[in-house]
N, C-alpha and C positions, 0 to 999 in steps of 0.2 A: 519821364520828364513832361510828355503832353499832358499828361492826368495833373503835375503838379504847377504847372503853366495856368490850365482852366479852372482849378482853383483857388490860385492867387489872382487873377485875373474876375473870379465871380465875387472875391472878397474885395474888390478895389484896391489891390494891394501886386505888387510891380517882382518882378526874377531880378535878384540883387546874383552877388557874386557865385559862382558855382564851384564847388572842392569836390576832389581835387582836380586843378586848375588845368594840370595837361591831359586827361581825362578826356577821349573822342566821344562823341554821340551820345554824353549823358544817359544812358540807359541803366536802370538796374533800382535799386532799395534806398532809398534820400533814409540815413540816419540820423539828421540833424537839421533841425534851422535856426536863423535868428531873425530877428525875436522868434521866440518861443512861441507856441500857438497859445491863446488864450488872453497873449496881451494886447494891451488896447494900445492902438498904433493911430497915427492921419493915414488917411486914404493916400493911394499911391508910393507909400511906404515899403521900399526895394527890403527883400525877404531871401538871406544869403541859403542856399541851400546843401546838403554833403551828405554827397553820395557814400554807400559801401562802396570799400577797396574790393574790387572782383577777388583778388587773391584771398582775404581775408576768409577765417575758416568762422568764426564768428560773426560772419555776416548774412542774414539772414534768419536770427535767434529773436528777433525783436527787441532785443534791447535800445533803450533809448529813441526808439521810433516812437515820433509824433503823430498821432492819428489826425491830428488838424490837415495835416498837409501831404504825409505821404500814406502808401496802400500797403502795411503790412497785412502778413498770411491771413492774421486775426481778423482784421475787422474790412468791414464792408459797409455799402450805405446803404440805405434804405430813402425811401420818397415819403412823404406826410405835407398834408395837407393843412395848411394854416386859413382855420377861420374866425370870421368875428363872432364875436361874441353878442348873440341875440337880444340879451337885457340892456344894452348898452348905445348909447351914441354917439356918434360921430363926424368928423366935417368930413368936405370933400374929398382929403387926404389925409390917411393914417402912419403914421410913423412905425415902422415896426423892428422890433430888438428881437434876435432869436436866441437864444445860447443853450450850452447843455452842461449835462455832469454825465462822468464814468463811472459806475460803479457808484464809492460811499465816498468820494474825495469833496463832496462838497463843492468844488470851485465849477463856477460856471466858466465855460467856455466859449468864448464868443464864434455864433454860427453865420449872421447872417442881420445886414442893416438893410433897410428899403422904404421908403415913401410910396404908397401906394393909391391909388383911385378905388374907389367903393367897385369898378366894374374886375377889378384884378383879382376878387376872392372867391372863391377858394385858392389861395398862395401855395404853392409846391418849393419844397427845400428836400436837399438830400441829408441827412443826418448820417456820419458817422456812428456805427455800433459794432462792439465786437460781443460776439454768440457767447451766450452764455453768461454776458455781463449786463446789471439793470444802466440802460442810458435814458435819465430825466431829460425833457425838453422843457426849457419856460419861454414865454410868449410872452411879450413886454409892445404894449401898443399905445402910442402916444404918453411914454414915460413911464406906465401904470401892469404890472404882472397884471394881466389878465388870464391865464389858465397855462398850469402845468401837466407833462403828460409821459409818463412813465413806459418805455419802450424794451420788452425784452424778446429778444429772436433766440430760440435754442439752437445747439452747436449742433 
């Protein structure tokens, strides 16, 4: 629950209802959320979350787990470093778009929104990846792809 607090919390986005509802100490495998990761939501946007049934013998299989928000077996994050792009200018403040894809599914993912000062770069984000799968990064600054980057960690 702490891991999926601070990352709805790093995404401007707020712990909406919890399931199941008589459930003590929220601990254990978030199989579900809503909205769904990826969608493009207003900041502070309450993000319902459901947990595995402890008793549940299929819990634990990965199914239906969202890597935007919760920590199945599979994937982990990784740190990368977000910089400008050298040919290029800029004002005082960069706007910056991160998102990803998994694998060959094409859809980008939204990772991470931020206005930044020219003294904040090199930029650190953690990226969700699961070993053994290729996970694209694109870098969208000030409205405009500026460099994509192709991340694969072996299992």
């Amino acid at each position: 629950m702490d891991e999926a607090r601070n990352i709805l919390l790093e995404h401007n986005l707020s712990i909406g209802k919890i399931y199941p509802e008589d459930r003590e100490g929220y601990k254990g495998r978030i199989i579900n959320q809503e909205p769904k990761a990826g969608t493009v939501v207003k900041e502070l946007t309450a993000v319902n979350l459901y947990f595995a049934d402890e008793q549940s013998p299929s819990a634990g299989d990965g199914s239906g787990i969202d890597s935007g928000i919760s920590d199945s077996a599979d994937s982990t994050r990784i740190t990368k470093q977000i910089y400008l792009p050298p040919d290029r200018e800029f004002g005082d403040t960069v706007e910056v778009e991160i998102y990803y894809t998994t694998g060959d599914s094409g859809e980008e993912i939204f990772l991470k929104r931020a206005t930044l000062n020219m003294s904040e770069f090199p930029y650190t984000v953690l990226v969700p990846v699961t070993p053994g799968v290729k996970t694209t990064l694109f870098v969208y600054m000030d409205g405009e792809l500026q460099y994509r980057e192709e991340i694969l960690i072996q299992q």
